[in-house]
KEBADREN-253426 format. One record per residue (C-alpha): residue number from 1; residue in three letters; x, y, z. Coordinates in steps of 0.2 Angstrom, whole numbers, plus 2048, in hexadecimal, padded with zeros to 3 digits. Last residue first. Layout:
<atoms>
 resi resn  xx  yy  zz
  NUM  ALA   X   Y   Z
...
</atoms>
This chain:
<atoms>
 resi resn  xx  yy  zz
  400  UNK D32 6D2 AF1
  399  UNK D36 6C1 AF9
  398  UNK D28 6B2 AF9
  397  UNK D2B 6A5 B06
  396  UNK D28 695 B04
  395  UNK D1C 686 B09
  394  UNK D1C 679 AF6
  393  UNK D29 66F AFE
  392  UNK D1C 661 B05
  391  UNK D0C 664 B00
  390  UNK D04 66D B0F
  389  UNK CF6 666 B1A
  388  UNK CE3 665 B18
  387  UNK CDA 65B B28
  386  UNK CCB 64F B24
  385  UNK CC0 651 B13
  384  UNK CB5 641 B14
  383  UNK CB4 62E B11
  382  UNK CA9 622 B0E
  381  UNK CB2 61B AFC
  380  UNK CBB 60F B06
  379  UNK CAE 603 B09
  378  UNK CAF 5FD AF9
  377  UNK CBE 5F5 AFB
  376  UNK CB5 5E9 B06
  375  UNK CAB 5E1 AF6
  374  UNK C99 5D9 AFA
  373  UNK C93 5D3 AEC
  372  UNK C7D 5DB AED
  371  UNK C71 5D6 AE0
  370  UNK C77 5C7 AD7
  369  UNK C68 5C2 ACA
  368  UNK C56 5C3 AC8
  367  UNK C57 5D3 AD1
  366  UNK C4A 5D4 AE1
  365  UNK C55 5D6 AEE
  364  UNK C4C 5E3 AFA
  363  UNK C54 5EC B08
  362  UNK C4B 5F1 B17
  361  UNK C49 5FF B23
  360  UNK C49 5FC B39
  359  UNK C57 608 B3B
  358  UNK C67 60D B30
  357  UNK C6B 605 B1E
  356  UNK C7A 5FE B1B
  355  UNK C7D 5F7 B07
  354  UNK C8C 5F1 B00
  353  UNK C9C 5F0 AF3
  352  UNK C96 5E9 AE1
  351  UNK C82 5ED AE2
  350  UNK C7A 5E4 AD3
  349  UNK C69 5E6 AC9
  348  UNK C69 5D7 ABE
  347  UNK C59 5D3 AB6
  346  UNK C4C 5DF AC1
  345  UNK C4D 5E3 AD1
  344  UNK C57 5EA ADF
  343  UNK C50 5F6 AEC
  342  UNK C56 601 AFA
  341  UNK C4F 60A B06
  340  UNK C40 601 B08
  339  UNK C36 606 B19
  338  UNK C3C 617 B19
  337  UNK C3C 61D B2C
  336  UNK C3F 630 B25
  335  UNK C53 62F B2A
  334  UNK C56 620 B23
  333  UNK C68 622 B25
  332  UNK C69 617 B15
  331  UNK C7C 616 B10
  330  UNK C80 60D B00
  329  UNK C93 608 AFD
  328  UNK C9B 607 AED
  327  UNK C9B 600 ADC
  326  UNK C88 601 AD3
  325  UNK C83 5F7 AC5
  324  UNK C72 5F9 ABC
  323  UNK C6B 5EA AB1
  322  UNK C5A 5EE AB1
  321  UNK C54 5F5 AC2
  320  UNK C5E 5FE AD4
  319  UNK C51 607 ADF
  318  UNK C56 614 AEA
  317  UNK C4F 61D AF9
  316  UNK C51 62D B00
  315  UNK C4F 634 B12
  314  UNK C65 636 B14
  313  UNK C69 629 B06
  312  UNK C7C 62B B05
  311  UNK C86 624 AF8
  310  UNK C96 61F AF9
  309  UNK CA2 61C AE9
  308  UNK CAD 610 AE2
  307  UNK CBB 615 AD7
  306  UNK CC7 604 AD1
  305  UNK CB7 5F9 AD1
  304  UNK CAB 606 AC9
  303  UNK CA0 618 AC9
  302  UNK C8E 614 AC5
  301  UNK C8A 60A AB6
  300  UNK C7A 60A AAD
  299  UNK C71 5FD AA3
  298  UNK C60 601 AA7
  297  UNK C5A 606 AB7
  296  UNK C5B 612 AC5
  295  UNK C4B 61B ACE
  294  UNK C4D 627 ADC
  293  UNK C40 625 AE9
  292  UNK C3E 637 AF3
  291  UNK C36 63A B02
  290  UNK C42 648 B07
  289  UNK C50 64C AFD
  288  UNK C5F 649 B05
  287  UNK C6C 641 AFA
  286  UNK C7E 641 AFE
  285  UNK C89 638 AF0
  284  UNK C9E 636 AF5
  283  UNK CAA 62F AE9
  282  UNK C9F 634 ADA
  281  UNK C95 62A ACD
  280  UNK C83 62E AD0
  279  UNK C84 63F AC8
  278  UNK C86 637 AB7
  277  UNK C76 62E AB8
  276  UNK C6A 63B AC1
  275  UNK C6B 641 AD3
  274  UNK C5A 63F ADA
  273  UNK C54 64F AE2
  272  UNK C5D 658 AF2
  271  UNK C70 656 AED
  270  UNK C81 655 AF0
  269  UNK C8D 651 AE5
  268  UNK C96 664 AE3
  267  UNK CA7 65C AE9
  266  UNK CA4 667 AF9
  265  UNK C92 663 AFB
  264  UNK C96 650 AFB
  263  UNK CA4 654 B08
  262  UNK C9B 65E B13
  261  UNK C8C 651 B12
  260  UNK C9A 642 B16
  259  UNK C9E 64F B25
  258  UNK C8F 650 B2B
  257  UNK C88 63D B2C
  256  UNK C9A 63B B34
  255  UNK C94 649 B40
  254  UNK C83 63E B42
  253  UNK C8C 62E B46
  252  UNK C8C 61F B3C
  251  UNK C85 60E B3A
  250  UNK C76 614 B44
  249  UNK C6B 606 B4C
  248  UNK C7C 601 B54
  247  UNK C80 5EF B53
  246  UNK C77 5E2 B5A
  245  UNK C72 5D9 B4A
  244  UNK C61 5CE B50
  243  UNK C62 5C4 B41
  242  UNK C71 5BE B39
  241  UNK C75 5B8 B24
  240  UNK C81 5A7 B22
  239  UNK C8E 5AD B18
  238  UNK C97 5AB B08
  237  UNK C87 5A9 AFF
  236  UNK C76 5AF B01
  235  UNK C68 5A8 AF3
  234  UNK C6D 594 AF9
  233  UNK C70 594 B0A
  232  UNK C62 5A0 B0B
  231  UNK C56 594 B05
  230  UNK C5C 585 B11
  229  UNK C58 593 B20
  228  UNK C48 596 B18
  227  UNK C46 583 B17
  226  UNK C4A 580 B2A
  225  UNK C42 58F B30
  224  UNK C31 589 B27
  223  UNK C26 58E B1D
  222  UNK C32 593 B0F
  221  UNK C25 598 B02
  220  UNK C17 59D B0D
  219  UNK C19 5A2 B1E
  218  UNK C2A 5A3 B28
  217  UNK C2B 5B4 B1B
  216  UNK C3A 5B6 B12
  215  UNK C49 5C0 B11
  214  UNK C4F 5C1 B24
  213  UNK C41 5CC B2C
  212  UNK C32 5CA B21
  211  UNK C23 5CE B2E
  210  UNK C18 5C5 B38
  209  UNK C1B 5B4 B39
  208  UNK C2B 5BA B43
  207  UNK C3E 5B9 B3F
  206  UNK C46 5C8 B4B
  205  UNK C4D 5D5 B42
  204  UNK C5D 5E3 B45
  203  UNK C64 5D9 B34
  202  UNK C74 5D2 B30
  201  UNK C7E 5CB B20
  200  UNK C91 5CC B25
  199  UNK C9F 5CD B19
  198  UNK CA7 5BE B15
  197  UNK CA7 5BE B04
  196  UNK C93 5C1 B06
  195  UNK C8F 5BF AF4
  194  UNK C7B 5C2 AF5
  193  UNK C6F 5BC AE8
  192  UNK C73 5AB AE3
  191  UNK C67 5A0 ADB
  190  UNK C59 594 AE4
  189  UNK C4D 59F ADD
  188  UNK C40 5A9 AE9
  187  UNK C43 5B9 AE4
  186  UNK C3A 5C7 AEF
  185  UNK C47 5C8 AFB
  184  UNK C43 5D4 B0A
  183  UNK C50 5D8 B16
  182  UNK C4F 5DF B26
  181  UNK C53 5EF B31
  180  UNK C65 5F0 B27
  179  UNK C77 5EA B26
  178  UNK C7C 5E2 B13
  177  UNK C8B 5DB B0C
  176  UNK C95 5E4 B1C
  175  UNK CA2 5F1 B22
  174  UNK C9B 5FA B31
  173  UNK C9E 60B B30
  172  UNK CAC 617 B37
  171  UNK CB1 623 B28
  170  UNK CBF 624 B1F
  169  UNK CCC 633 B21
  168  UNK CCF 640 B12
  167  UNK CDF 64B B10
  166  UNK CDE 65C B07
  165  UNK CEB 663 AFE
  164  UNK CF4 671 B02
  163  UNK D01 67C AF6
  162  UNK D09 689 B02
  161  UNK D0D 69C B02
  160  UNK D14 6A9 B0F
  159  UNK D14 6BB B0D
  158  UNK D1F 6C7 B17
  157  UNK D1E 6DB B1B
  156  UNK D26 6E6 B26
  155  UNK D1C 6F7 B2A
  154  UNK D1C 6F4 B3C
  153  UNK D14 6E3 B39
  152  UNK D0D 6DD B2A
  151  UNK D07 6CB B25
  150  UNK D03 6C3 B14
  149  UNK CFC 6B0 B12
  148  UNK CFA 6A8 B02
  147  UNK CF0 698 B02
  146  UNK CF2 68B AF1
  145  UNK CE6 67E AED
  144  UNK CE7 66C AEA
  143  UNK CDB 65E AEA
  142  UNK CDC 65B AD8
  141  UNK CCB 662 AD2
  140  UNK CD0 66F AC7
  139  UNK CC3 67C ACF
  138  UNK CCB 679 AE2
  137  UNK CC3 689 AE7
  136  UNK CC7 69C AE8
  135  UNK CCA 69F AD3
  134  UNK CDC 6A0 ACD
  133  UNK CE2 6B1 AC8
  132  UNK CEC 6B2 AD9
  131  UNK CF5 6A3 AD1
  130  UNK CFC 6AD AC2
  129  UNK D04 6BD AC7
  128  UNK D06 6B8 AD9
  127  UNK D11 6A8 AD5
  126  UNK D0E 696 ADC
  125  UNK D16 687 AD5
  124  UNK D11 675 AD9
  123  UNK D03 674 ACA
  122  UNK D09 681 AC0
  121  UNK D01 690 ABD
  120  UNK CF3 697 AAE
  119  UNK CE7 686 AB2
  118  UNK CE6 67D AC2
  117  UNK CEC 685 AD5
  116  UNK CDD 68B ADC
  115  UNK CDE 697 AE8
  114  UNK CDC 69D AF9
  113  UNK CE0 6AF AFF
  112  UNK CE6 6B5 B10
  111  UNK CE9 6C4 B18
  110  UNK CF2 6CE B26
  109  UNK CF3 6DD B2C
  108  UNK CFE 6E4 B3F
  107  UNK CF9 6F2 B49
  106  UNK CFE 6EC B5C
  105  UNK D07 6DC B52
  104  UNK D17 6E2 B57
  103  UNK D12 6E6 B68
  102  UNK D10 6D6 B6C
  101  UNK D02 6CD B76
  100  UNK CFF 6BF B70
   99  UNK CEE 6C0 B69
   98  UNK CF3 6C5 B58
   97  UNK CEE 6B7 B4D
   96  UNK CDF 6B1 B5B
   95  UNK CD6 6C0 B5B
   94  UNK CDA 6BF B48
   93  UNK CD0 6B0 B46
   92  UNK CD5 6A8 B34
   91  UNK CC8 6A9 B28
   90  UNK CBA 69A B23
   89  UNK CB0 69D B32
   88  UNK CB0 6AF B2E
   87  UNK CB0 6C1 B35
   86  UNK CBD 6CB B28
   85  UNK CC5 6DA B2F
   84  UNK CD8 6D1 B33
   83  UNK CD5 6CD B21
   82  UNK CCE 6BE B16
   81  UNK CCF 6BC B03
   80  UNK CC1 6B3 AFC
   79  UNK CBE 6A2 AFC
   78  UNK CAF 69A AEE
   77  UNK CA0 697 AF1
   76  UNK C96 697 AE0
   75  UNK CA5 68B ADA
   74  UNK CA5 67F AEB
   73  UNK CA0 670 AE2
   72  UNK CB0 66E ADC
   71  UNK CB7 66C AED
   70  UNK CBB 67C AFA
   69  UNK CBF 671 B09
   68  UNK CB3 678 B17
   67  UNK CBC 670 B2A
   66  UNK CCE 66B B24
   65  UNK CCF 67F B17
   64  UNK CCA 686 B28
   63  UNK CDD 680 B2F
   62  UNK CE5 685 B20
   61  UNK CDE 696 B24
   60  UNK CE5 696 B34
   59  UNK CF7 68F B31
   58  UNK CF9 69D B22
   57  UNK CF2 6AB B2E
   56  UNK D00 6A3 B3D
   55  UNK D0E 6A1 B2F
   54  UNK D0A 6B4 B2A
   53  UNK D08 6B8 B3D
   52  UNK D1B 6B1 B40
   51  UNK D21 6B8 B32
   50  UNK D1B 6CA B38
   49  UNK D21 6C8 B49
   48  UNK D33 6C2 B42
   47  UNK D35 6D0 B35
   46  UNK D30 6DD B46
   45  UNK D3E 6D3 B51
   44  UNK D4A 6D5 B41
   43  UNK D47 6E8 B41
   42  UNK D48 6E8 B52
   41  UNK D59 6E0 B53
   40  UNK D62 6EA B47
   39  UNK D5A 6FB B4F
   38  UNK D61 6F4 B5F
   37  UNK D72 6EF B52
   36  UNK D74 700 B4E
   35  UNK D71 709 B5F
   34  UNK D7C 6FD B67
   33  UNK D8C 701 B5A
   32  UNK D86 714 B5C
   31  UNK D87 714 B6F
   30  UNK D97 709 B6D
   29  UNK D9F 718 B5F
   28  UNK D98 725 B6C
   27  UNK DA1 71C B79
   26  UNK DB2 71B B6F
   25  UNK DB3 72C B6C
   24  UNK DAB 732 B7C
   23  UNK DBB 729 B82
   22  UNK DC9 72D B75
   21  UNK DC4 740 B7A
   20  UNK DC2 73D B8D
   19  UNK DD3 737 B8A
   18  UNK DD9 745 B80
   17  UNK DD3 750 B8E
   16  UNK DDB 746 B9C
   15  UNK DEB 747 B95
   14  UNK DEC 75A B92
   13  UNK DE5 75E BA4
   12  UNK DF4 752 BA9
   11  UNK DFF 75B B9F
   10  UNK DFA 76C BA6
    9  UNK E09 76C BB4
    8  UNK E16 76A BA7
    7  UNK E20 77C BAC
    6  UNK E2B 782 B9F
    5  UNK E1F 796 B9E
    4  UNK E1F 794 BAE
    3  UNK E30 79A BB0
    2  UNK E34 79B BC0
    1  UNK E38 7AB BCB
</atoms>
């Protein structure tokens, strides 16, 4: 009988044992390799998801910032901090933040504060300890504020920060000495009253022996076309003044109406009585006071060559005496079917930029002197509060 005790029939088994060992072996080092970098991958998917609906809050609420700048004006007003719980025009959506769908975002927060970025931080540099101390409105009057955006998803959390400024766009209206109804001029010296330079002196009137359309009256003093023609040569200079102006009987629309309101109310220049001295020199005025005449006389100066301004008469009127000097744009919209909207008079009242006025209202020149010089520049100061975008290199992300 054999020995089986020699025999090498179980080295097979043997093999196949340490085999399976070195196999399991290697799979459960795969399984554990895979499990690592899933976990790997979802936490980066999760850091991802929350970045993304930081970026999408910050995106949001610099978007509200284009359509209700918070100006200088805006310090009763101010912007709070807005949550996924917080139902306002001037937050972001969060229907819209989280809307796509992932699972990620199935319990995510998020919020969003706006501040200003003047005293106790620098101008360019954002830090929680000192800007989040700042008030929620543009209180240095710079044009800058800081917006802090924080998302968390799945417990991961990342904050996003950018200085934005806001960007203004000028508005559409025709550029002119003086557009209106008709003009009355109650001087009837052979001196120089309107500098044209170019710019166009129109009226919506026809010359009649009824009314004062172009100046004068056909009766009277002139009594002729001829020597009303010869007298206008004289007083308005640099052009030769039009009746009958086809253009629209509303220099400009009512959303740019709005938006020079928005802007005025945002700066803290807008106003329902008669704005006094100092509060007539801004970029934008907006007066709406109904039935009001508000009175300017003296020596006074309002805003200047380098800083025009526009001032917008929404049912007011205005009446310029002494030796006052105003630099910018007048708008009548004439709202109330004012007859006079604006008035001249007295030694030297002048108008350095122009006068439009909408509808059938008039303008008179009564000043003994130059009452309107028509500067184009001026017409830059009609502007508003467009889009707000981020100062370049001030968008980061804040660690920790």
């Amino acid at each position: 009988m054999n020995d089986r005790r020699s025999g090498e029939e179980g080295m097979a088994l043997l093999v196949v044992i340490v085999l399976m060992g070195v196999m399991l072996t290697t799979g459960l080092a795969v399984v554990s390799t895979v499990d690592t970098q899933t976990r790997a991958s979802r936490v980066e998917r999760v850091r991802d998801s929350a970045f993304n609906l930081a970026e999408s809050a910050l995106s949001a609420q610099i978007f509200a910032l284009s359509r209700d700048w918070p100006g200088i004006g805006r310090a009763t007003l101010p912007y709070g901090t807005c949550t996924q719980a917080t139902p306002s025009t001037r937050c972001p959506d969060n229907a819209y933040l989280v809307g796509g769908g992932s699972p990620d975002l199935a319990a995510a927060t998020w919020q969003t504060s706006v501040r200003d970025n003047g005293a106790g931080s620098a101008p360019s540099f954002y830090s929680d300890d000192s800007t989040s101390l700042q008030p929620g409105y543009d209180a240095n009057n710079d044009g800058r504020i800081w917006v802090r955006a924080q998302a968390t998803a799945q417990g991961r959390k990342r904050t996003l920060v950018a200085l934005v400024r806001s960007e203004t766009q000028e508005e559409d209206i025709p550029h002119g000495a003086l557009i209106a109804g008709s003009m009355e001029i109650s001087n009837n010296g052979n001196k120089e009253l309107i500098r044209a330079n170019n710019g166009p002196v129109a009226v919506r009137c026809l010359l009649d022996l009824t009314s004062i359309c172009l100046g004068h009256a056909l009766s009277g003093t002139t009594g002729t076309l001829a020597s009303l023609t010869n007298l206008l040569a004289t007083q308005i200079t640099g052009t030769t003044p039009t009746t009958n102006y086809q253009g629209a009987v509303e220099a400009m629309t009512p959303e740019a109406r709005a938006r020079l309101k928005a802007t005025a109310i945002a700066n803290g220049t807008y106003y329902t009585a008669c704005p006094t001295d100092a509060q007539l020199t801004a970029q934008v005025v907006y007066v709406e006071g109904v039935a009001i005449t508000c009175p300017y006389g003296g020596n006074a100066r309002y805003n200047s060559p380098a800083a025009p301004g526009a001032l917008i008469l929404d049912r007011a009127t205005i009446e310029f005496s002494g030796t006052t000097k105003f630099f910018g744009v007048i708008y009548g919209a004439n709202t109330t079917a004012n007859a006079a909207v604006v008035t001249t008079q007295g030694n030297s009242a002048l108008i350095t930029g122009g006068v439009i006025i909408d509808g059938s209202a008039k303008m008179v020149v009564g000043s003994s002197g130059l009452n309107i010089n028509f500067d184009v520049n001026a017409f830059r100061a009609v502007a508003t509060y467009g889009a707000a975008g981020v100062v370049q290199n001030t968008w980061r992300e804040i660690r920790g």
